[in-house]
C-alpha positions as CSV (number, residue, x, y, z in Angstrom):
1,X,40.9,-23.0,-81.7
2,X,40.6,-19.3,-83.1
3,X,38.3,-17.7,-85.1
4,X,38.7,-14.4,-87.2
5,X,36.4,-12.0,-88.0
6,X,36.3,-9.1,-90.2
7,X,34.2,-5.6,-90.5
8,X,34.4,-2.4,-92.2
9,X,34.5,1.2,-91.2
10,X,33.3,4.3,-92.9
11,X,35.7,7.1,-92.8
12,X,34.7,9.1,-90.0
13,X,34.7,5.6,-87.6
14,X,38.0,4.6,-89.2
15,X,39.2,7.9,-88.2
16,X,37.7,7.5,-84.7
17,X,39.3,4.2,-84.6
18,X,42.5,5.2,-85.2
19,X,42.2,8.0,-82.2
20,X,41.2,5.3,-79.5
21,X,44.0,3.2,-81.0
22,X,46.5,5.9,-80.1
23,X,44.6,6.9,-76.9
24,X,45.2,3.6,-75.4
25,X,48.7,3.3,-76.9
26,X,48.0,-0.2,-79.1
27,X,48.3,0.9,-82.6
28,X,50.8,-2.1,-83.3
29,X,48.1,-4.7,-81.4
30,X,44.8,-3.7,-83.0
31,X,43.7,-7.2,-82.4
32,X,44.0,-7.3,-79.0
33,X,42.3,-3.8,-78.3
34,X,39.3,-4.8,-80.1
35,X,38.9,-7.7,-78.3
36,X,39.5,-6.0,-74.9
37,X,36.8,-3.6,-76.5
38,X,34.2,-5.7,-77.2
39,X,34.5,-7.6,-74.1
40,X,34.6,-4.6,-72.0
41,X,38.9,-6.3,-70.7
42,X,40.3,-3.4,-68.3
43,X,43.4,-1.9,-70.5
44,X,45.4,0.7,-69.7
45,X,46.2,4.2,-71.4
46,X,50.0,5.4,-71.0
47,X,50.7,8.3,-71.8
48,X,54.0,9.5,-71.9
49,X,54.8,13.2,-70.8
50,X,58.1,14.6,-71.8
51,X,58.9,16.5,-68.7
52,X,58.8,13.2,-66.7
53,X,60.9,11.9,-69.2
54,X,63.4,14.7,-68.2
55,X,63.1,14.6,-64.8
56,X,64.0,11.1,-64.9
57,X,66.7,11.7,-67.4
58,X,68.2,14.8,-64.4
59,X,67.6,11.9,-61.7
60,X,69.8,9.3,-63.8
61,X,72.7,11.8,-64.4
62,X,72.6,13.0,-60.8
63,X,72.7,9.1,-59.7
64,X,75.4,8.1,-62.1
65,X,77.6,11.3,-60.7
66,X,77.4,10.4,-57.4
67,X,78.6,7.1,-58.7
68,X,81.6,8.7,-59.9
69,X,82.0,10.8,-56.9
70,X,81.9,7.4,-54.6
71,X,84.3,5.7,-56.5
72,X,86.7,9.1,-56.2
73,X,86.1,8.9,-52.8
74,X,87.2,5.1,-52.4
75,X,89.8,5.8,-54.3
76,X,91.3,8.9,-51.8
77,X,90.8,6.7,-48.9
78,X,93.1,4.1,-50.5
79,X,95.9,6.9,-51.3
80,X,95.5,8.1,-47.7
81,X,96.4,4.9,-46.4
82,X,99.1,4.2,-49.2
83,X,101.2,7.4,-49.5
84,X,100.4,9.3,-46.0
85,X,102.5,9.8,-43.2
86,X,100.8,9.2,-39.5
87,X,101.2,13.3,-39.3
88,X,99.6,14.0,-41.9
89,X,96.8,11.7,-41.9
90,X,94.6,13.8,-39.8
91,X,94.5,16.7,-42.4
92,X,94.0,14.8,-45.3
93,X,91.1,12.6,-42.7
94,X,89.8,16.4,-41.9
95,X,89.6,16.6,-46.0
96,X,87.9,14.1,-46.9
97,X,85.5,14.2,-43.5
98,X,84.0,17.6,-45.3
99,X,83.6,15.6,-48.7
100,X,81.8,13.0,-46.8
101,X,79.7,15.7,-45.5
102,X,79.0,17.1,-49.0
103,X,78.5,13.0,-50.8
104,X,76.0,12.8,-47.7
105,X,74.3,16.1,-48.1
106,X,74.4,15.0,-52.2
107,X,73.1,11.6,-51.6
108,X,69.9,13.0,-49.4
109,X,69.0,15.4,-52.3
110,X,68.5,12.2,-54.9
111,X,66.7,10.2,-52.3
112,X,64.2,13.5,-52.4
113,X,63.9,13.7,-55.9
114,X,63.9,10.0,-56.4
115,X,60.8,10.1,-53.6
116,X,59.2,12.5,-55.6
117,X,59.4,11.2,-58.7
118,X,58.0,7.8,-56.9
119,X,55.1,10.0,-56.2
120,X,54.7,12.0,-59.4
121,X,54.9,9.0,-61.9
122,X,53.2,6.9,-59.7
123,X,55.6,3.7,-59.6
């Protein structure tokens, strides 16, 4: 069973209202904040900062290149083994050796920022 209940505001505490509303990120659930209100619920205020939105925009692009750059990578290896003589094979091994080195040395930098990030947005 539910039961509904209605009140009024003046101005100024409709005003007010409104402000917690959008402090605490329910303006589509007024309902449910005034209830959490009223019986003093925990809820929680998100706030959304831009800049974290970029960084974790920077962090998705730099995730989804490495992607490409791993699926490049798989791809030389299988042409290496396809279309390579057994002289030449160590040059082309010696090739792709330094672009393991730099995927590697890549891969480290977005386990840092990701690590950050962990930190900063506190996931």
């Amino acid at each position: 069973m539910s039961y509904k209940y209605s009140f009024r505001l003046n101005e100024e505490q409709n005003i007010r209202f409104n402000e917690l509303l959008c402090k605490a990120g329910s303006e589509h659930n007024r309902s449910r904040f005034i209830v959490k209100r009223i019986f003093g619920e925990e809820f929680v205020v998100v706030r959304r900062d831009p800049s974290k939105t970029q960084f974790v925009a920077r962090l998705n692009d730099f995730y989804f290149q490495f992607q490409k750059l791993a699926n490049n990578y798989n791809q030389i290896v299988k042409v290496i083994n396809a279309h390579f003589s057994n002289i030449a094979i160590p040059h082309q091994i010696a090739a792709l050796e330094q672009r393991t080195r730099e995927l590697k040395a890549f891969s480290i930098e977005i386990l840092h920022l990701a690590k950050q990030a962990k930190e900063w947005l506190r996931i």
